[in-house]
C-alpha positions in Angstrom: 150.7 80.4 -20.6 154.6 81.8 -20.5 154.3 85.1 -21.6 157.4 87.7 -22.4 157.1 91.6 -21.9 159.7 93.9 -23.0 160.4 96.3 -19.9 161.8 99.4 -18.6 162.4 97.8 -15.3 162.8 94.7 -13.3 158.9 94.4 -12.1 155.5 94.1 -12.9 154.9 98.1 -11.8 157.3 99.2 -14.7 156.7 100.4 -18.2 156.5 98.2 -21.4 159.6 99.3 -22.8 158.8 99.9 -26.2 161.6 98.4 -28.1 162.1 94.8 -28.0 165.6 93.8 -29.2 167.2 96.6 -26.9 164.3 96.8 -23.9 166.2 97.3 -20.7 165.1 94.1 -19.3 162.3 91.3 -20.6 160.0 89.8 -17.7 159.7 85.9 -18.3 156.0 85.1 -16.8 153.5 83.1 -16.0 150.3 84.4 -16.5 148.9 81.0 -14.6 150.5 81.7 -11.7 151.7 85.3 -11.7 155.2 84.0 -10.9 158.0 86.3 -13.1 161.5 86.1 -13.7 163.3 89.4 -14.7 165.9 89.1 -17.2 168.8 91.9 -17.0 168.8 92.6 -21.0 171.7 95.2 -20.8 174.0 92.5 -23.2 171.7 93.5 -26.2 171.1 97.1 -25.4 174.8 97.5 -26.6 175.3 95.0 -29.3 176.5 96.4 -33.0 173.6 94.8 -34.3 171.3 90.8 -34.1 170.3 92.2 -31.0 166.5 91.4 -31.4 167.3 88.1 -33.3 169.3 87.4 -29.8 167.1 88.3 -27.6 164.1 86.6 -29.3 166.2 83.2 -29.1 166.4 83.6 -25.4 162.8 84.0 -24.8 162.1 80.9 -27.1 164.6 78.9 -24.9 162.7 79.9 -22.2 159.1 78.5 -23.2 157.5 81.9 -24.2 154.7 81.7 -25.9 153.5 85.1 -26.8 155.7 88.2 -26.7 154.1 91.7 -25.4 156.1 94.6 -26.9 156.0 98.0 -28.6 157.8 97.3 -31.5 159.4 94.2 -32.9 161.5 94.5 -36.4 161.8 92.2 -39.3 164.8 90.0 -38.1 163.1 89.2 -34.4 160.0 88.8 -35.5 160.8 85.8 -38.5 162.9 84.7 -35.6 160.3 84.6 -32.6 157.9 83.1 -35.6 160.2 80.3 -35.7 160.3 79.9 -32.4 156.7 79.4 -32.2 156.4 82.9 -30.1 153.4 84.4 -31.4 154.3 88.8 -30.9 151.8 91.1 -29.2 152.7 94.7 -31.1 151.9 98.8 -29.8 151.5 97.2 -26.1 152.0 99.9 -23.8 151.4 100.7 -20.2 152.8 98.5 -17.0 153.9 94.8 -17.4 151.1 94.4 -15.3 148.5 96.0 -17.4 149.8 94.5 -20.8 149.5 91.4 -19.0 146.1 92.0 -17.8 144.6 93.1 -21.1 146.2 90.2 -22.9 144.4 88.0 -20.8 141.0 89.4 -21.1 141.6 88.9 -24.8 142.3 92.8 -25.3 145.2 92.8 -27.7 145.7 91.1 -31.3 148.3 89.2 -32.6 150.5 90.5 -35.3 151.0 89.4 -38.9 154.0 91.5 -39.6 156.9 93.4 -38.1 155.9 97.1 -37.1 159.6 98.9 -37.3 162.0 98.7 -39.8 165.3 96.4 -39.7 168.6 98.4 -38.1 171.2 97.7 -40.8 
């Protein structure tokens, strides 16, 4: 399974970064293999505003299947939905914890954003 994790850094040892839209960087991995692409983010930390629905196209486009974050807004989430990208909400820790309690079946999908649109 292709997961995505919003994060403060470029590796598995840094923090969930709780935002998703604007997260410093989102890990691209496998969670067969433990193989992980970093992706630099900083192009939506900045942007005016569609920063989440951006950055929730490019994790679609890159086979994601679930998304581990702390907090996904209105605007990502109907556009990660559409993507087929089911969102992982409140994650927090490592990446490499996230990662580990998603896959003993330790988190819960979410029905609904949990932070409020940037208008």
């Amino acid at each position: 399974m292709i997961l995505a994790v919003s994060s403060k850094g470029p590796t598995l040892k840094d923090s969930v970064d709780p935002r998703f839209g604007r997260a410093a960087y989102i890990l691209i991995v496998d969670a067969d293999t433990g193989e992980f692409e970093a992706i630099d983010n900083s192009a939506n930390i900045n942007a005016f505003k569609g920063a989440g629905i951006q950055t929730a196209t490019m994790i679609s486009d890159r086979g994601a299947e679930a998304l581990l974050t702390g907090y996904c807004g209105p605007n990502a989430f109907r556009t990660l939905q559409a993507g087929g990208v089911k969102v992982v909400s409140d994650v927090s820790g490592t990446v490499k914890e996230a990662i580990e309690h998603f896959l003993q079946g330790a988190v819960h999908y979410s029905n609904e954003p949990n932070a409020e649109g940037h208008w």
